[in-house]
N, C-alpha and C positions, 0 to 999 in steps of 0.2 A: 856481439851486437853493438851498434855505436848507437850511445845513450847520451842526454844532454840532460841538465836541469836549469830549472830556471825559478824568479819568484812565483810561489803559488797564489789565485789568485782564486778568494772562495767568498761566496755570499754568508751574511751573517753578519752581527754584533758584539763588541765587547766594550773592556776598556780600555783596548788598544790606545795607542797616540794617536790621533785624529790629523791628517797631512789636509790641509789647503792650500791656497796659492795666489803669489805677486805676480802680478805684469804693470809697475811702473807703480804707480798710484789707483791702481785697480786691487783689489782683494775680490778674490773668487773665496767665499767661503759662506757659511749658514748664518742667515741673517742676524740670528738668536747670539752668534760671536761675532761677525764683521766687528760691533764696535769696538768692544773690547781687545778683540787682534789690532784693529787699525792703533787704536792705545800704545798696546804694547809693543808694535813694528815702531811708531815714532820714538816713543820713550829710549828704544834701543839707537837708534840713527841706524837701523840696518839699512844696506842698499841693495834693492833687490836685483839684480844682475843673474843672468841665467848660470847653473852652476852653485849658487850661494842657498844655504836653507838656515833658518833660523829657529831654534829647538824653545818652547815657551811651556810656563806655567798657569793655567787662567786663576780667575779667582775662583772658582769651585775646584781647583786642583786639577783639573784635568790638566792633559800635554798635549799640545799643540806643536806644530811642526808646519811654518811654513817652507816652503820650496818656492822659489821664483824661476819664472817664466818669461820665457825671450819674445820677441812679434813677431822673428822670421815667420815663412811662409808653412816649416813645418813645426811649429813650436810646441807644438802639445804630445806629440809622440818624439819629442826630444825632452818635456819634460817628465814623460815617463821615466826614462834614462836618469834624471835628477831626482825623481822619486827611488829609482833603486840605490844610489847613491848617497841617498839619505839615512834607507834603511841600514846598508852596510857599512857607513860611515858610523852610523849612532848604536851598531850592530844591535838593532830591534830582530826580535823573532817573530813578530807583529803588530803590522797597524794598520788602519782603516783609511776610507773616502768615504765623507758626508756621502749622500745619496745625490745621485747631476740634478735632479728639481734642486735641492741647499746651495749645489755651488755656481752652478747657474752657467753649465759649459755646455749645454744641450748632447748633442751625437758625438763631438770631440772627443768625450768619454774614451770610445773605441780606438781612437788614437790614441789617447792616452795610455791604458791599457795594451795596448800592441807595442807603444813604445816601454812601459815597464817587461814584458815580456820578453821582449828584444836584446833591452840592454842587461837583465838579469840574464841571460842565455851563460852556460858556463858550460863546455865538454867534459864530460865524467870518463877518464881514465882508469879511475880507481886509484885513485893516490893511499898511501895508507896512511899519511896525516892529511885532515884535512885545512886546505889555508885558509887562516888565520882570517875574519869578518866574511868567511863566503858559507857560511851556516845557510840552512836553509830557511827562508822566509814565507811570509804569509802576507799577500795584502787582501784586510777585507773588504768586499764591496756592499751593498745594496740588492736585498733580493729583486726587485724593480728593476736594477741593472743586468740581471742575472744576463739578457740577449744579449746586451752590448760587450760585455764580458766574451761571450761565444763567439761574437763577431772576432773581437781583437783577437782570439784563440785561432780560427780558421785563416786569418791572414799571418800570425807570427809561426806557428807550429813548421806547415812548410819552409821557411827560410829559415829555422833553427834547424830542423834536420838536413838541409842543405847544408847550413854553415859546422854541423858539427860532422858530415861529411870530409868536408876539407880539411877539417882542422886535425880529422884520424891520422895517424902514423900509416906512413906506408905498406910498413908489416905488417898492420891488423886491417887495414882496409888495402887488400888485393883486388885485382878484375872479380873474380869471382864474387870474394866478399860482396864487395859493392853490387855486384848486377841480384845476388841473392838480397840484399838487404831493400834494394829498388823492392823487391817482386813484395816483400814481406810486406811493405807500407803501402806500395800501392792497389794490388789486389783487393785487400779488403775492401777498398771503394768501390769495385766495379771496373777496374782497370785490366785490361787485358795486356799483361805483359810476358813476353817470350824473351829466352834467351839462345843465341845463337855460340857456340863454341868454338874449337881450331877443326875439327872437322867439317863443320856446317860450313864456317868459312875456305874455308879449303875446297870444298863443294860448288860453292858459292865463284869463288876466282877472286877472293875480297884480298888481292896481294899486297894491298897498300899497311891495312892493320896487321896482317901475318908478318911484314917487313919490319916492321917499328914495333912488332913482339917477339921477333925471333930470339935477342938476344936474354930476355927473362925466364925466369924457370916456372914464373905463374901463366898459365895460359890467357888467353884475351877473351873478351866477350864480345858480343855484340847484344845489345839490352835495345828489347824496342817495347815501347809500353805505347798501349793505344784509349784514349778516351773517346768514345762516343758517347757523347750528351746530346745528339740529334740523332736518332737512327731512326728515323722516318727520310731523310734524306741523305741522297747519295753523297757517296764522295768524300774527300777529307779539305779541311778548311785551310790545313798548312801542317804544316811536320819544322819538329822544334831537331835542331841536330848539336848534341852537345860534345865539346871534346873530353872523353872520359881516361885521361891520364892517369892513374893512379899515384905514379913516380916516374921523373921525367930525369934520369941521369944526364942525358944529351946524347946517349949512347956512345960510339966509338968517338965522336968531338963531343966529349966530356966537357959539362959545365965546369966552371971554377968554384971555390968556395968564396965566400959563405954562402950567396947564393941557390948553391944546389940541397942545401938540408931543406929549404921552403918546399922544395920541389913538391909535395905533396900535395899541394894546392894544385897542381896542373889540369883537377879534375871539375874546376871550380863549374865550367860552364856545363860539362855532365850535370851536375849536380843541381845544377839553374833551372836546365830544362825538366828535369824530374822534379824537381820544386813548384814549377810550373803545373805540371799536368798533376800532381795531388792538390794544388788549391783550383783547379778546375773541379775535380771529380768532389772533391768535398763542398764544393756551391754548388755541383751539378750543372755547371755552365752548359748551354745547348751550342753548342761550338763540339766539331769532330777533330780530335788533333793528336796526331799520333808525336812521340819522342823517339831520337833513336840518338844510343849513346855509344860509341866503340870506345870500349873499357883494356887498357890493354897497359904494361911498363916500357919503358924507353931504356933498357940494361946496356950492360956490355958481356960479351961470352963471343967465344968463339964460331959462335952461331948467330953472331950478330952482322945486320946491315951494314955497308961501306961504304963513306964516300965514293961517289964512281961508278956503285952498282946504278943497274937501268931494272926498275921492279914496274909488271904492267896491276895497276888498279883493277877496281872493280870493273869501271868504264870499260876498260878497255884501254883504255889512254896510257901510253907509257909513261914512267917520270925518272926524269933524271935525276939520281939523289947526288946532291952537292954537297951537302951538309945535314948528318942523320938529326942534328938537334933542331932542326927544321921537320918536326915529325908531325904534330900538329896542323897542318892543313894536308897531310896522306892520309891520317886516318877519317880528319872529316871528310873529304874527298870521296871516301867508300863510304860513308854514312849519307850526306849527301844523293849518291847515286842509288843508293839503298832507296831510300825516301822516293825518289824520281820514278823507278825501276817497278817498286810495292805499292805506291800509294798514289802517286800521281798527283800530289798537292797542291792547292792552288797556291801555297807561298810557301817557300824554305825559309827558316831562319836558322842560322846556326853562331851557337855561341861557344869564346875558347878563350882561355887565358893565353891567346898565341902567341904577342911578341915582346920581349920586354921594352922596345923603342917606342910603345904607343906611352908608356908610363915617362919618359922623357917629352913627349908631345904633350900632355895630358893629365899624366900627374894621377892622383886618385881622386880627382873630382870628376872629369866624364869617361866616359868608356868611348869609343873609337866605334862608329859607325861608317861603315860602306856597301854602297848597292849605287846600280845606274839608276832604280825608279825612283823619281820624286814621289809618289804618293807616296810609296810604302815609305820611303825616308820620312816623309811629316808626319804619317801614323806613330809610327816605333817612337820619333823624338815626343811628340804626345804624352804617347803612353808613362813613357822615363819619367817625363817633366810632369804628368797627375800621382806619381809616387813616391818622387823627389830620386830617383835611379836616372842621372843625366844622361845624353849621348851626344854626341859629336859629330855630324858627319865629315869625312873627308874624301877629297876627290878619290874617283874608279873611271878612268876614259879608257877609250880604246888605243889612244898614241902611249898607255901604260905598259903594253901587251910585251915588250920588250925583254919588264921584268922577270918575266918566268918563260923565258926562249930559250931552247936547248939545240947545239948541234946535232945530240945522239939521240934522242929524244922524244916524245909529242910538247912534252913540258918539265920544267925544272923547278924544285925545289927551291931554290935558293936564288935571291932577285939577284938582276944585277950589282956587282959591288958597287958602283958609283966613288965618289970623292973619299969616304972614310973606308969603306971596307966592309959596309956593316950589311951587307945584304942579306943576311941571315934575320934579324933584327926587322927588315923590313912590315910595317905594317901592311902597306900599299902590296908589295909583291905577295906575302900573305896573303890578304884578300885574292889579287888575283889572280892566284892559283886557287882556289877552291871555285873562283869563276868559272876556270875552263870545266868544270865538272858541271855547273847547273845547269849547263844545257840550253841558256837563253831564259830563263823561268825568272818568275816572278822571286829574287833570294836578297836578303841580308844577313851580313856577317857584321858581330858583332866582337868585338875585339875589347875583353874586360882583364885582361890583366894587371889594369892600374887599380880595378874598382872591384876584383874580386875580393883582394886583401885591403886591411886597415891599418896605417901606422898610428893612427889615431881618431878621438871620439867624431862622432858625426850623430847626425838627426836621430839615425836608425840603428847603430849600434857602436860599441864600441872599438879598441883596437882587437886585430884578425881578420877571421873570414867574416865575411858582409851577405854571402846572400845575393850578390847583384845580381838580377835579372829576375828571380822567381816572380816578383809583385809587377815586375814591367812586362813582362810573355803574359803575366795572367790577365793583364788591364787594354795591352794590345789583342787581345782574342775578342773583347768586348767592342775594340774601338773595330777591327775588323769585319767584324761581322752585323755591324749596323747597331748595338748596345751600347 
C-alpha cells in the first residue's frame, strides 16, 4: 500500500517552542510577546526574507522561533513550507502556534496549515535508516483552531496521496496496484468506483489501451470512479479523464536515458483526476462527476505495438501508430470515448503528463491548456489562478488538422515532423489527436508535464511530484456549476 507521512498536526499545549512570524516590519505574534520579539529581531539585525527563521530566547526562557514570511499572492501556505523547514532544520520533535485570535492571521490559518502539511509530505518506502532531520514531527495547534486544522487536512491529504502516487516505483505501483489502491481511498466516501480488466476491454473493443499494453506482463485497467453529490438530478456535470501510465518505457522507440528512470510519473494526471474526486466526496461537493483512468505500462516484448501498425480504438476510429512513445493521447482517446459513450458529460476534461515539448514552452510554471471553447478556457485558467496551479492556453484551430493526418488511416499518432523533427513531442498535435475523439463536445486537455514534477521549491510544495491539478478540477467544479 503506498503510504506517505507528513508533520502531524494536533490540538493541545505544552512547552514546545512557540513559531510566530515576520512579513517586513510586521510581527504576527501575541500581543503579551510582540514587544519583546520585536526587541530581540532588532537587537539581532535579522532580515526577514522568506526562507530565513530566527531561533530566540525570551526573558521568561521560553523559545521563540520566528519564521519570516514573503507578500506574494500565496505567502502563507508557502510559509507553512518555512515552518516545516524550521522544524527540520532545528530538528524539533515539537512545537506550537499561538492560537489565530494572538497572531492575528484570521482564516489564513488554513493555508497555513495546508502549506505545513504539504511541504512536510515525505513518501515512506520503508528505508531501513531513517534520513537523518526527517524524524517525525508534531505541530501544536489551538483547540479553537481544531476546524481550520480539518480544513487544511481535507484540502492537503488528496494531493499527498496523489503525489505519493507518482513518486511509487513502478514495481510496486502497477495498473492493478494503482486501480486497487483508487478503490481502497475512494470507496469509503461514497464513491462508486469500478474497475474494468483485459477481458472487459477486449469486450469492450478499447484497442487503443490493449495496444500500448500489449507489450507488459502487468495487465491494464481501466478505473472509473463516480461521485454523485447531486442525485436528485440527472445527468453528469463533466468526466475528469486522467492518463494513467504507470511506466512509460516508450515502448519499441525506447526513451533514452536518464530520462526514462522518471518514467514513473507518467501517471501524474491519473492521479490528479482521482485526487480530484476524493476532495469532492470528502466536502460532499453537489457536483455529479465521474473520473476515468486507463492504467496500463508502455513495455517492450515481443508482443508489443509497432511503428506502422494501424490499431482501431474505442471510437471506432483507426490510428496510425507512427511512433509507440506517442501512447498517451491512444489511451485517453478510449477513455475519453469511454466518458462520451457511458456518461454523456456535459464537459470532458482530461489531464496527462503528454509531451515533454510543453516543459521547453513552459517550463514548470504553467501547464499547457487547449480546447476551442473560450468559456471553458477562462473557467479552467480561473480555477488554476484561485489555487495558484497556472495554465496556459495555446492555439487548437482547425487549419492544425494537418497534424495528425494519416494516409493509412482515420488519424495518426504522431504530428507532422515540421522543421526539427520533433513531431512526437508535439503539444499542439497531441491535443489534437485526442480532439478527433471528443466528438465536437464541450473538452479540455490539459497538458502537465512541466507542472506535475518539481525541480524545485514553490508555494505548495517542494522538489518532486506536485499534485498538479487535484485543488484546480476541484475549484473548477465549483466555478462550473454556479459556486
Amino acid at each position: 500500500m503506498t503510504s506517505w507521512t507528513s508533520i502531524e498536526i494536533a490540538t493541545g499545549a505544552d512547552a514546545a517552542p512557540t513559531m510566530v512570524f515576520a512579513s517586513g516590519e510586521t510581527l504576527f505574534a501575541p500581543d503579551a510577546l510582540r514587544d519583546r520579539i520585536a526587541a530581540l529581531v532588532g537587537s539581532t539585525g535579522f532580515d526577514a526574507k522568506p526562507g530565513r527563521w530566527l531561533d530566540l530566547v525570551g526573558e521568561a526562557g521560553e523559545r521563540l522561533i520566528v519564521v519570516a514570511v514573503g507578500a506574494d499572492a500565496d505567502h502563507w501556505r508557502s510559509a507553512g513550507g518555512h515552518v516545516v523547514e524550521a522544524i527540520r532544520g532545528l530538528q524539533l520533535k515539537t512545537a506550537r502556534l499561538p492560537a489565530t485570535a494572538e497572531l492575528g492571521i484570521g482564516d489564513a490559518l488554513t493555508d497555513l496549515l495546508e502549506g505545513v502539511l504539504l511541504h512536510g509530505f515525505r513518501l515512506d518506502q520503508g528505508r531501513r535508516d531513517p534520513v537523518p532531520g526527517q524524524f517525525a514531527s508534531t505541530l501544536l495547534i489551538a483547540e479553537e483552531d481544531g476546524a481550520l486544522a480539518d480544513r487544511a487536512r481535507l484540502r492537503a491529504d488528496p494531493v499527498n496521496r496523489a503525489r505519493a502516487w507518482v513518486e511509487q516505483p513502478a514495481n510496486l505501483l502497477t495498473p492493478a496496484v494503482f486501480a486497487g489502491e483508487a478503490e481502497a481511498a475512494l470507496a469509503p466516501l461514497g464513491v462508486i468506483v469500478r474497475q474494468l480488466g483485459s477481458a472487459e476491454l477486449e469486450a469492450l473493443g478499447a484497442g487503443g489501451i490493449l495496444a500500448v499494453a500489449a507489450g507488459s506482463a502487468n495487465e491494464p485497467r481501466l478505473t472509473i470512479a463516480e461521485w454523485r453529490g447531486a442525485p436528485d438530478r440527472d445527468g453528469w456535470d463533466a468526466a475528469f479523464v486522467g492518463k494513467g501510465l504507470t511506466f512509460d518505457a516508450g515502448g519499441l522507440n525506447l526513451k533514452p536515458r536518464p530520462g526514462i528512470s522518471k518514467m514513473k510519473f507518467d501517471m501524474g494526471g491519473g492521479a490528479a483526476v482521482l485526487g480530484a474526486i476524493e476532495r469532492l466526496a470528502l466536502r460532499k461537493a453537489p457536483v455529479n462527476i465521474v473520473a476515468i483512468v486507463p492504467m496500463c505500462e508502455n513495455n517492450i516484448d515481443g508482443k508489443s505495438y509497432r511503428p506502422g501498425d494501424v490499431i482501431t480504438s474505442l471510437a471506432g476510429l483507426t490510428i496510425d501508430v507512427q511512433d509507440t512513445d506517442a501512447e498517451g493521447r491512444i489511451v485517453l482517446a478510449d477513455g475519453v470515448t469511454y466518458a462520451i459513450t457511458e456518461y454523456d458529460p456535459g464537459t470532458i476534461v482530461d489531464v496527462a503528463t503528454l509531451t515533454g515539448m510543453i516543459m521547453g514552452v513552459l517550463h514548470e510554471d504553467f501547464a499547457g491548456l487547449f480546447t476551442g471553447d473560450d468559456a471553458l478556457a477562462a473557467s479552467l485558467t480561473e480555477a488554476g489562478a484561485a489555487v495558484h496551479e497556472p495554465l496556459w492556453r495555446l492555439p487548437l484551430v482547425a487549419s492544425m488538422d494537418y497534424l495528425v493526418e494519416s494516409p493509412v488511416a482515420d488519424v495518426s499518432n504522431l504530428g507532422a515532423p515540421g522543421w526539427f523533427g520533433m513531431g512526437t513531442g508535439s503539444p499542439v498535435a497531441g491535443a489534437k489527436f485526442i480532439e478527433k475523439f471528443a466528438k465536437g463536445r464541450r473538452w479540455a486537455h490539459l497538458d502537465i508535464a512541466g507542472t506535475g514534477w518539481a525541480s524545485r521549491r514553490s508555494s505548495r510544495c517542494g522538489p518532486g511530484a506536485t499534485g498538479f491539478g487535484v485543488a484546480l478540477l476541484d475549484r473548477w467544479a465549483d466555478l462550473a456549476t454556479g459556486r
